[in-house]
N, C-alpha and C positions, 0 to 999 in steps of 0.2 A: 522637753524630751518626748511626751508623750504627742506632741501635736508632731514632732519628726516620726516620729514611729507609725504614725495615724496614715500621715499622707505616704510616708514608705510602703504600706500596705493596699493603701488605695492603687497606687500606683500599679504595683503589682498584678492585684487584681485586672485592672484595666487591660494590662500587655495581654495577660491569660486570657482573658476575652476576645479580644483581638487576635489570638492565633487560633482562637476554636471558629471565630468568624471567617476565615482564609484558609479553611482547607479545602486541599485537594482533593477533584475526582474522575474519576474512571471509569470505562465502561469498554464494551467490546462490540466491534464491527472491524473489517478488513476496511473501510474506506473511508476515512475521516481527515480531521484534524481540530488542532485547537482556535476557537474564535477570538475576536478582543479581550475577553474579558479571561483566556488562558482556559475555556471548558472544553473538552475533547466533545466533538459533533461531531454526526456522521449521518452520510447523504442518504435521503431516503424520501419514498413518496409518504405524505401523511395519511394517518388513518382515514381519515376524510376519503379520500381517493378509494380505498376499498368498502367502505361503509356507507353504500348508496343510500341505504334509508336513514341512515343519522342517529342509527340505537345502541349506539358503542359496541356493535359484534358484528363480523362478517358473517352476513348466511349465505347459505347456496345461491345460486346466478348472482351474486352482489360480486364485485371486484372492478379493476382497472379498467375501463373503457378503454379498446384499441379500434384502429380503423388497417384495414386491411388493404391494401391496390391490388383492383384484377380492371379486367380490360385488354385493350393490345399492349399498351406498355406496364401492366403488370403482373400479376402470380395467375397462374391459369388454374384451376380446380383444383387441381394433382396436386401443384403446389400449395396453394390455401388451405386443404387440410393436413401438409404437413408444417407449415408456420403453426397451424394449429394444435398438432402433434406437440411439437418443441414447447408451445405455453402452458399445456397440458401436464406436462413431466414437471413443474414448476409447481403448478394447483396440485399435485398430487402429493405433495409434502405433508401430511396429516396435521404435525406442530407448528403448520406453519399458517398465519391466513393470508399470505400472498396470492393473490387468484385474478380471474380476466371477466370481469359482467361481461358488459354488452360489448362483444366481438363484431362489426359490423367491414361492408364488403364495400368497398365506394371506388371509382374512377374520378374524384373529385378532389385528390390528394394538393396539398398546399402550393397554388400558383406561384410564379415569378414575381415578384414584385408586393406584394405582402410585407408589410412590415413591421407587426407586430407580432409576438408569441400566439399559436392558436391554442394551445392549452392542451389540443389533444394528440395521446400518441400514437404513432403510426409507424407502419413495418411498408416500405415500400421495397419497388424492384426498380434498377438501374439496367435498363436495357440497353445493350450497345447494337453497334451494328455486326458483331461476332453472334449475334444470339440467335439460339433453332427459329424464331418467331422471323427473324431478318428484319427485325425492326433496326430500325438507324437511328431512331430518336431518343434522347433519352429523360425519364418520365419527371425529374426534379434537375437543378443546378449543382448536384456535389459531383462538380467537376473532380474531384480530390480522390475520387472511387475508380483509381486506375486499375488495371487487370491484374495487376500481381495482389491486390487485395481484396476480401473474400466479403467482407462486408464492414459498416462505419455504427456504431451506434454515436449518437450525441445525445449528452444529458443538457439541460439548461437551473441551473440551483442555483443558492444562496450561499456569498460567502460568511456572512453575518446576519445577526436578525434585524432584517430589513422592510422599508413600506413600500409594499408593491403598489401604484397606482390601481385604483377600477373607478374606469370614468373617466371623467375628466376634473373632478378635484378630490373623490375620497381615494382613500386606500387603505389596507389591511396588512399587518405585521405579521409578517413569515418568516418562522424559525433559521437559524443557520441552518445548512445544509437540505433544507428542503428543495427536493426537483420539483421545478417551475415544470416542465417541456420535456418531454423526451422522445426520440424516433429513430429506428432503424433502419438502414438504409442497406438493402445485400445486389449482391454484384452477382448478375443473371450470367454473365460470361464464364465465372468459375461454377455455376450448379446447373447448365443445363447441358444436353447432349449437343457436343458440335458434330460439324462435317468428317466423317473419318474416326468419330470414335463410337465406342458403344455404352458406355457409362459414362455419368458426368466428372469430372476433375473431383468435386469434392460433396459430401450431401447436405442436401439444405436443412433438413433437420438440426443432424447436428450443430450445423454453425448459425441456424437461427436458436439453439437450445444458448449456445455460448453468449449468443450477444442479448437476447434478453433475460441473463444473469446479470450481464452489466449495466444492463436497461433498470434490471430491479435495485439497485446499487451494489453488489460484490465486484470485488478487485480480485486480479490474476494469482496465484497460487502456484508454487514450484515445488510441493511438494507431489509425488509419484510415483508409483508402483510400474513402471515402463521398461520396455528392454527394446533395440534396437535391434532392428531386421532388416537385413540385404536385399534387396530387390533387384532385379535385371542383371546385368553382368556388367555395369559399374557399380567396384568396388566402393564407392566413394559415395553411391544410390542408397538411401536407408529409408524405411517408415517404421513410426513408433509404434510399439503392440503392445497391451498389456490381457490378461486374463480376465473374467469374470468371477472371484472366488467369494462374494459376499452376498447372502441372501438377507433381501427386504421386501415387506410388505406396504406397497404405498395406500392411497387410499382407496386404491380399485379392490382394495383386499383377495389380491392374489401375489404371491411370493414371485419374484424375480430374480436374477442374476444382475448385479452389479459390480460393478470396478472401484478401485482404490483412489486412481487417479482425479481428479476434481475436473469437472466441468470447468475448472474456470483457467485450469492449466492453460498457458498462454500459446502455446503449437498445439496444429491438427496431430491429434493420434486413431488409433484404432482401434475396438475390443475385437475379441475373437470371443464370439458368441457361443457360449456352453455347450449348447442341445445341438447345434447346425455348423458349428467350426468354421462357419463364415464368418469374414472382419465387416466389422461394420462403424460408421463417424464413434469416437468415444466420446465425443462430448455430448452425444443425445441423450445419455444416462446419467442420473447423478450419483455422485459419492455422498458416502459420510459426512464427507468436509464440509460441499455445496446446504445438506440437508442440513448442517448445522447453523451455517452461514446466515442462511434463509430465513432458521428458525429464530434468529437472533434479531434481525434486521425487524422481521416480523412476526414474532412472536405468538401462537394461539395460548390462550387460555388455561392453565392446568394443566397443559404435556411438558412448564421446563421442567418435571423433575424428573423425564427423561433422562436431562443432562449432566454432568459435574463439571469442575475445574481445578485445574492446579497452578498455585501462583508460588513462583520460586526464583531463584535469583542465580546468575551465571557469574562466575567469576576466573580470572587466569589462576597460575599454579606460580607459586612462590618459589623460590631457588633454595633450595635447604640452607640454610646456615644465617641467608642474606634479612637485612632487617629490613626490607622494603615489603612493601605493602601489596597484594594482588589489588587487580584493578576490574571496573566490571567489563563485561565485552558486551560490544553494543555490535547487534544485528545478528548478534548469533542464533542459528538456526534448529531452533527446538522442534522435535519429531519423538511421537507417540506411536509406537508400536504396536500393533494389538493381534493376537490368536484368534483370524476371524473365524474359525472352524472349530474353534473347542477340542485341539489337539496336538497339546504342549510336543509331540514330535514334530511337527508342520513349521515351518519358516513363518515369522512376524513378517506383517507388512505392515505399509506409515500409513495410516487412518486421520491422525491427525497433527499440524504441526503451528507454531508462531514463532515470532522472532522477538530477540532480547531487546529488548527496548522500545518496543512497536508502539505503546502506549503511552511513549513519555516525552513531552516537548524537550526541545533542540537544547535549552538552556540549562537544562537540567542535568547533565552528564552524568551526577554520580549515580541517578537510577538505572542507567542504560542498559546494566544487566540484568534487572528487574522484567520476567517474563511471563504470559498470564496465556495457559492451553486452556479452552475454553468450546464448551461444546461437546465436551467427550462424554462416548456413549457407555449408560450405565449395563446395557443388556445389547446384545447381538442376537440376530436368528440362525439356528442353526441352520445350513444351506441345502434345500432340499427338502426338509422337515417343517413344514409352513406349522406357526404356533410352538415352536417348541424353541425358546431362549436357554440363555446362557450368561453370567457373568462373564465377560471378557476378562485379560489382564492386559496391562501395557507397560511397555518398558521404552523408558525415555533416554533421549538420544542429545547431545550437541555438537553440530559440526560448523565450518566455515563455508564461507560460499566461495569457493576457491577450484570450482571449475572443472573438477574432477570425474565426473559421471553422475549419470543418475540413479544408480543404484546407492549411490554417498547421497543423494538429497542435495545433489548442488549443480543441477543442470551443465552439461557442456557449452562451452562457446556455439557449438552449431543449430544447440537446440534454442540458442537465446537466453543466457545467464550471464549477467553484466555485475554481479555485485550482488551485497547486500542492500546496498542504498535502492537499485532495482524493485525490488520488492517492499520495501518501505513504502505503503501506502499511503503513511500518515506526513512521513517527514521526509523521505527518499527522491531521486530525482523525478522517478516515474507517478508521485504520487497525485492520483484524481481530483484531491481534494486538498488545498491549502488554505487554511483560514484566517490563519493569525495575520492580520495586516501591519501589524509594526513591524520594529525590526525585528528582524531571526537568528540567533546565533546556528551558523551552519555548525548540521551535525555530521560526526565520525562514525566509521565504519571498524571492526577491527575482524581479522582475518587470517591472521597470523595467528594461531591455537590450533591446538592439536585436539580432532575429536573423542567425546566421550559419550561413555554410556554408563547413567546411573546405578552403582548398586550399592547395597547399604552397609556392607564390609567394606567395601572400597572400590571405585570407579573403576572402569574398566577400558580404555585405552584402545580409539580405535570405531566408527562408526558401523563395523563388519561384523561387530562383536556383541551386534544390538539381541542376539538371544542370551546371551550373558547376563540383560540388565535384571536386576531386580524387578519381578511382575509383581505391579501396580494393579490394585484389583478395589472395587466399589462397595465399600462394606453397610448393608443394607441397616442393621440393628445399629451399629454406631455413627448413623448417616454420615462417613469421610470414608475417605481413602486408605487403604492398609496394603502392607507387605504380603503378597500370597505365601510367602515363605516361612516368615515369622509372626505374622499377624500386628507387627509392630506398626503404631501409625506412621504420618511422615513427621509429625513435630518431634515426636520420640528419637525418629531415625535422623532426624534435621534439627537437634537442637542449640538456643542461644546462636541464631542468626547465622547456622552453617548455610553454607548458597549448596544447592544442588551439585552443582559442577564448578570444580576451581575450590579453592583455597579461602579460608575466610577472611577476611582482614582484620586480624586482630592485632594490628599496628597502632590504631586512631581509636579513640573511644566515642570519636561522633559518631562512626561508623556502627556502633553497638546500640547506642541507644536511637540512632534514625529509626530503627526497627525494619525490618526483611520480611513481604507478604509470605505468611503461610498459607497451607492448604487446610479446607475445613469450610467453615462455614455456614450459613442459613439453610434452612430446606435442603432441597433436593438441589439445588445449583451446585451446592460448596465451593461459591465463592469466597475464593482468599483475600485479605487484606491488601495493602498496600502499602510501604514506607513513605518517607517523605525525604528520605536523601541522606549521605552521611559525607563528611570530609574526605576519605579515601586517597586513594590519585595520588599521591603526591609529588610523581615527578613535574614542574614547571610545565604548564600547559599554556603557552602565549596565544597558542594560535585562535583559542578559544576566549581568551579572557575577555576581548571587547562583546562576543553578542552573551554573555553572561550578565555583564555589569547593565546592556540594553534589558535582559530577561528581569534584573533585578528591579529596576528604572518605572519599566512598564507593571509592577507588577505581577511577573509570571509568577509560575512555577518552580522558577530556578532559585529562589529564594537561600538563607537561610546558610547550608555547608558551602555552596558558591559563592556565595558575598566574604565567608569566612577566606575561601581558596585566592578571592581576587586581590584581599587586602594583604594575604601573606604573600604572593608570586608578585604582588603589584607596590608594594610599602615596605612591607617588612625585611623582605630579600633584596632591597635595593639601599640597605643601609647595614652597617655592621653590627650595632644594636640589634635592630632586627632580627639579623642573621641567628644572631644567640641567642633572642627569646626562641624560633622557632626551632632551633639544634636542641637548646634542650628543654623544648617541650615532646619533640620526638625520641628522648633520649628517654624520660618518664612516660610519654603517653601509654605507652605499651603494657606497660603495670598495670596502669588504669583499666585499657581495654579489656585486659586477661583479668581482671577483677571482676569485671560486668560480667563476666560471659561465666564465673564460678557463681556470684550470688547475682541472681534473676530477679531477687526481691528490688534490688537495687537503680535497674533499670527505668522504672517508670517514674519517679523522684528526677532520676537525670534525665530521662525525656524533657521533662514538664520544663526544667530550668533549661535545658538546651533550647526549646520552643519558642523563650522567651527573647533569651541571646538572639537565635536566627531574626525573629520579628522585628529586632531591636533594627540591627546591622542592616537590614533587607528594608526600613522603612525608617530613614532617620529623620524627615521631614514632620511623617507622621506621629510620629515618637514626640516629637517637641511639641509639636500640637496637643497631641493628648495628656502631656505632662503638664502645659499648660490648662488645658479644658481641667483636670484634675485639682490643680492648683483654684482654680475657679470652684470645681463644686463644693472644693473644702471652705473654700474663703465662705462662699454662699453657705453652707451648714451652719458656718460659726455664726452665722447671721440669722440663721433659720431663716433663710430669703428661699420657699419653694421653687420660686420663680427663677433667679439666677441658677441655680442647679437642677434647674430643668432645661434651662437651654444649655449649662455647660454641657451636658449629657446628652443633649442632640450634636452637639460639635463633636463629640468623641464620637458617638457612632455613625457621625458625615466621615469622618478620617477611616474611621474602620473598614467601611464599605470596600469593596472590587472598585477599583479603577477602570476608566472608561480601555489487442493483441490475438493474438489469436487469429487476426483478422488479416495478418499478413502471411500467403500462400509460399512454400521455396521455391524462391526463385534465383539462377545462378549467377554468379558477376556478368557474366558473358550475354546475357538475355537480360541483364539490368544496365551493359552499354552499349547492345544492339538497338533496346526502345528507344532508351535516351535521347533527345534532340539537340539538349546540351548540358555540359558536367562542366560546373565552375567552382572555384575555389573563391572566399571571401568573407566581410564582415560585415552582419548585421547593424546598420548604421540606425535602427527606427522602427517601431510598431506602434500601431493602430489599431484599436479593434473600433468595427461599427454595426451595427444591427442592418441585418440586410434580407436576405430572401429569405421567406416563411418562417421569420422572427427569430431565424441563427444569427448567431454572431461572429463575424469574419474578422481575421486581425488581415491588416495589409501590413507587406512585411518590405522595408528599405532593405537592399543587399548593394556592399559592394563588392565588385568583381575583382579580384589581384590575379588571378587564374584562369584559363581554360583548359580545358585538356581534351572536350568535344564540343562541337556547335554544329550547327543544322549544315546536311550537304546541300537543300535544294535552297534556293533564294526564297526569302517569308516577307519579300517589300511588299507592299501594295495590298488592293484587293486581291482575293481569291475566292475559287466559290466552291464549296465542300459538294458533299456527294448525294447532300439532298438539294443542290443547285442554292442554297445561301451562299450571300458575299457575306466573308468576314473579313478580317483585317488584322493578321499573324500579327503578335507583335515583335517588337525589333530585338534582333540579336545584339547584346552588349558587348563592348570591346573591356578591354583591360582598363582600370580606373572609373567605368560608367557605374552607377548606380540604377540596378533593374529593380523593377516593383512586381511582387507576385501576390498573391491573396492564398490565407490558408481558413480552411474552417474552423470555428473555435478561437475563445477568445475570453476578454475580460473587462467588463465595461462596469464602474463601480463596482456594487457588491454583488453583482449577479455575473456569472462565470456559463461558459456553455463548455463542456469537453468533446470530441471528438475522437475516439480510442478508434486506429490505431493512428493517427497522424500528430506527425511534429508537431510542437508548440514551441513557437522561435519566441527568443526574449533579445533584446538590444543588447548589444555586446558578444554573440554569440559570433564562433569562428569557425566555418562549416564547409564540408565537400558537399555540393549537392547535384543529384540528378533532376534533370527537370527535363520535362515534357510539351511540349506545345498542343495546348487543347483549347480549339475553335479560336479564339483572341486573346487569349495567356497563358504566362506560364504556369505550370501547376508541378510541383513533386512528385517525382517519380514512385507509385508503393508504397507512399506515408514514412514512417518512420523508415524501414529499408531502403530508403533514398538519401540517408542524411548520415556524414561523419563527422564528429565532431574532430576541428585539430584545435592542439594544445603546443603549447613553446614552452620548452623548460629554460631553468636559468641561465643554461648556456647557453641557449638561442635553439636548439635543436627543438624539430618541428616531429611532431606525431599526430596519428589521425586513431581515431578512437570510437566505443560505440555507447551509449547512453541508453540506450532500450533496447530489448532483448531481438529487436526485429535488425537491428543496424548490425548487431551483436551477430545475428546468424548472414550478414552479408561477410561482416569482418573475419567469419572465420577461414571461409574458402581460400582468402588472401593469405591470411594466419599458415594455410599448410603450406603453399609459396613458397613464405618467408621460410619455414625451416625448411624445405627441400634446398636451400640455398646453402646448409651448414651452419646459418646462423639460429637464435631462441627469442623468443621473446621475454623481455629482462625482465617485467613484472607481471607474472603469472595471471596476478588477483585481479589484476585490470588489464587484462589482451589490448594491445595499440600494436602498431606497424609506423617503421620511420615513413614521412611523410612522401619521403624522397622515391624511396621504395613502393610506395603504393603507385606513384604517378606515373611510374614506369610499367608497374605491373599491367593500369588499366590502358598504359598507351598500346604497352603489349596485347591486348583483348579489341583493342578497335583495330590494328596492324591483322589479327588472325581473322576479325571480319571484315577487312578491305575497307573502313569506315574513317 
């Protein structure tokens, strides 16, 4: 008896070991993801690159070495010191030490024919032959920089940590997500003065401040303080404006006006400048947001306790009466309000915001509503009165991205708002960075909820309503969070796992003891914790159940109340037995859970045993292994054999171990199939990526044709000879059923990825309207992402055309008012499509109105 009782305990022990060895972790940037081994990374140059002398601090002149193009084909003075300008506003983040050493001026930029990465970044210009200069040549090969886009950054990084060759036989290991290469690339056609006008289309400031945000790694941003302004006498004409109402001191140490909106907001807008009532690029400026972003990515020294955080969990609203359980919502869009004037009569505006589940791999569902504001400011300047602070308060917000305006925090169709998945940086369609190389369980979106705003009596209904919320305010002496109101914390006003917004689910008691991130925390961050997941959900989820049991397989994340979910939707509910353990374990569970949530002592006892349960079920291979190895060290003890239970206790700890925008300018349907050469419908049969000009990487892309609906009027046989007298050799127009080959920038060659924002990244299988252009010997996409629909067939065979990034999104909408001038709607609001049918006619109708 006692020798069962021995190894019962051993045992025990063992499993508890093994789930403190597998936990989960967190961390925050806008542009990441999870690598092999399930760790969230996130893209970023290494300290190396800012720390020229190698003393672990960035000092003055030390930073990112750039190389700049002037010459005939690139930046003339005027423009060089405003590329300089835009890097500037970057280095002037105090908390931040992201900065530019040695800025150098060369006509030597990366030739043709190069084939390996040069390591260094560069900001070139793309001169057409529209340019004031009347250049006709143009200074690199990204044929892909056609005129409706404003300029391309490319990153080159790591999708796992990988051995990068130097030489010809060593090489050195480089983290995930580390940028190898990066270069900017701006379009001289949109920022210089043409023929007939007197201001450029768009200023290069600004849109070189946006793209080398993306250069530094932040991802695009929908939240905004913007209001929409008429221009000309088409109705239909708008540009975006927003106000200057926040004062900062950067590190030129003189107070400024700034904007709400983020630099990294993905359309051109405008500020309307305080002192001078003139509009001028809004993205030259940075927000809150940006300066948070920045500070995160890179970090200085002793300013985060600037910052705080709040980590809280979003959940739906249960139906009075009904015994079903709320569920969490994933992608819902959390927005932080704040009084940036120190003058509780004044309108809140959004300062800062994230999204429910931004953090959490695919597999993981029951976190999704788990959401982590991060970066918010403990002190604001009063505006005008340089040195003299304030406690802000904020009051927080969730809404849907369901398309409604920008004053709801959920972009229009016109402005390019396609979803929540859109925004999903980490796991979303649009998102920079993808790491995880197994398989993925694709993740959901939910949309359908009705917006709230936090208040500690009771939420308040309604996004409009955000001065209502309970102001959240940074309480210096109890370093957390408090009520301005009541002075009550949030775990006070949040207790026993209530989620922010939505209903708790006190249906399941896994759901209770997962545990729910509070706010509070270390230092001056007050970062919150984080759960690990609870059962929840319990309507039958098939659609999910296969990339869960891969999450489990591979050892994710998803571990644990998933594995619980798959065997009940997958075993249990497939036999009548079954049926009745899980009827009436929900018929009790509820007892249980509403037990947890009266005595708190209770809690962490059933943590520890549920941790063991989850590890068990999530690792059953390993489980026998180490019940075995155990079965050994005991044997070996009773022997007093050191030796054999020392290697059994290396077998167990082998088992335990981890397993292996912006960019595009409005441009109208009508002027996007005037350019066009040719518009074909069809399916991506094939991609390739290969390393090619100045060490990018190009995917070549199979397309089959089923479609046309435009092709070139003049004949492209033969040679021809352009306007700087080269022969080139157009190439051939496909008929219906031919297979055309195009090449796009960006790509994926092992573990090393290159992006190209804003252009398409085709994958095989893909079923797409595309515009295409004929430039000097191929075809090339019309506008990058504004070039491409996706169409989808539903079960009944009916065909729709659709947009997947916010730039396709603001093509689709023009058509979108069309369709309803017709009498008819569009059936699913949360995702804008057009019947297929209906589009083909629309743009036959656009080539008919230009004789084409």
């Amino acid at each position: 008896m006692r020798n069962r009782t021995t190894s019962a305990m051993a045992t025990l022990l063992i499993l508890v070991a093994a789930t403190l060895l597998t936990g989960p972790a967190f961390a925050f940037l806008p542009v990441g993801g999870f690598d092999s081994f399930g760790t969230l990374r996130f893209r970023k140059f290494p300290l190396a690159e800012f720390d020229n002398n190698n003393n672990g601090t960035v000092e003055p002149n030390e930073g990112l070495e750039i190389l700049i193009e002037t010459g005939p084909r690139g930046f003339t003075d005027e423009e060089v010191a405003k590329v300089r300008q835009a890097m500037q506003t970057w280095e002037n983040v105090p908390s931040s030490y992201a900065a530019f050493g040695q800025i150098s001026e060369t006509q030597d930029i990366v030739q043709p024919g190069d084939a390996d990465p040069d390591g260094l970044t560069s900001i070139t210009l793309q001169v057409g032959e529209l340019s004031a200069l009347g250049e006709n040549q143009e200074p690199d090969a990204v044929d892909d920089l056609t005129d409706g886009l404003l300029g391309i950054t490319t990153t080159l990084y790591t999708l796992d940590d990988t051995i990068v060759p130097i030489g010809e036989s060593s090489g050195v290991i480089v983290p995930a997500g580390t940028i190898l290469d990066a270069d900017i690339v701006i379009n001289a056609f949109t920022h210089r003065v043409l023929v007939g006008q007197e201001i450029p289309q768009f200023e290069l400031v600004a849109t070189a401040t946006n793209l080398v945000g993306l250069l530094l790694g932040l991802g695009f941003n929908p939240m905004n303080n913007l209001r929409q302004v008429v221009v000309g006498e088409d109705i239909e004409t708008f540009t975006l404006v927003e106000s200057e109402p926040i004062g900062y001191t950067d590190a030129s140490g003189e107070q400024q006006r700034i904007g709400a909106t983020p630099t990294m907001f993905p359309a051109y807008f405008q500020v309307e400048d305080f002192e001078t009532g003139e509009f001028i690029g809004g993205w030259a400026d940075l927000a809150p947001d940006d300066i948070s972003g920045i500070s995160w990515l890179y970090p200085r020294s002793g300013l985060e306790s600037q910052f705080f955080s709040v980590s809280q969990e979003a959940r739906t609203r249960r139906r009075t009466g009904s015994n079903l359980p709320s569920a969490p919502i994933s992608g819902g869009h959390v927005v932080a309000w704040a009084d940036v004037d120190n003058d509780p009569a004044t309108p809140r505006i959004p300062l800062f915001n994230s999204l429910t589940g931004l953090f959490v791999p695919a597999q993981n569902d029951q976190l999704f509503g788990k959401f982590q504001l991060l970066g918010l400011w403990k002190q604001l300047e009063e505006p005008g009165t340089q040195g003299v602070k304030f406690n802000p308060t904020y009051s927080l917000s969730l809404n849907p991205f369901n398309g409604t305006g920008l004053s709801r925090q959920t972009p229009p169709a016109d402005v390019g708002d396609t979803g929540a998945s859109t925004w999903d940086s980490i796991s979303g369609t649009s998102a920079l960075l993808t790491l995880t190389t197994g398989s993925v369980a694709t993740k959901t979106y939910d949309e359908s909820f009705v917006s709230e705003v936090f208040n500690e009596t009771e939420n308040v209904t309604d996004i409009s309503n955000k001065d209502a919320g309970t102001p959240l305010i940074w309480d210096f002496g109890r370093n957390q969070i408090v009520s301005a109101d009541t002075d009550r914390t949030l775990p006070t006003i949040l207790p026993n796992n209530r989620p922010m917004f939505g209903d708790p689910n006190d249906i399941c008691p896994l759901n209770i003891i997962s545990g729910t991130g509070t706010t509070g925390g270390t230092g001056g961050t007050g970062t919150g914790g984080t759960g690990t997941g609870g059962l929840g959900g319990l309507a039958k989820n098939d659609d999910h159940n296969q990339g869960l049991l891969f999450g489990l397989i591979d050892g994710g994340n998803g571990g644990g109340p998933n594995q619980l979910r798959w065997i009940r939707d997958n075993i249990l509910l497939n036999t009548a037995l079954g049926s009745m353990i899980v009827d009436t374990y929900y018929t009790y569970a509820p007892y249980a859970a509403r037990f947890l949530l009266r005595h708190r002592e209770a809690v962490a006892p059933a943590r520890t045993l549920a941790s063991v349960l989850y590890w068990v079920f999530a690792n059953p291979l390993a489980t026998a292994g180490m019940l075995a190895g155990a079965g050994l060290m005991l044997r070996a003890l009773r022997r007093r054999s050191a030796a054999r239970a020392a290697a059994a206790l290396l077998i167990f700890l082998g088992l335990a171990a981890p397993g292996a925008q912006a960019q595009v300018r409005a441009v109208t349907d009508q002027t996007m199939v005037d350019q066009a050469d040719l518009i074909v419908e069809g399916n991506v049969t094939k991609t390739t990526a290969n390393w090619g000009i100045g060490g990018r990487i190009f995917t070549t892309v199979e397309f089959e044709v089923e479609n046309r609906l435009k092709v070139p009027t003049e004949s492209t046989e033969g040679e021809q000879v352009d306007e700087d007298g080269i022969i080139i050799t157009p190439p051939p127009v496909p008929a219906i059923g031919d297979t055309m080959t195009f090449k796009v920038l960006g790509g994926q060659i092992g573990t090393v990825v290159m992006d190209a924002t804003p252009l398409r990244r085709f994958k095989e299988g893909d079923r797409v309207l595309v515009y295409f252009l004929i430039k000097r010997d191929r075809w090339v996409v019309l506008n990058g992402s504004r070039g491409v629909l996706d169409i989808e067939e539903t079960k009944d065979g009916e065909k729709f055309v659709k947009a997947t990034s916010p730039y396709a999104e603001q093509g689709l909408a023009e058509s979108l008012k069309k369709f309803e001038q017709t009498g008819k709607s569009n059936e699913d609001i949360y995702e804008p499509r057009l019947p297929l049918d209906f589009y083909r006619n629309y743009i036959l109708g656009l080539l008919e109105h230009s004789g084409k």
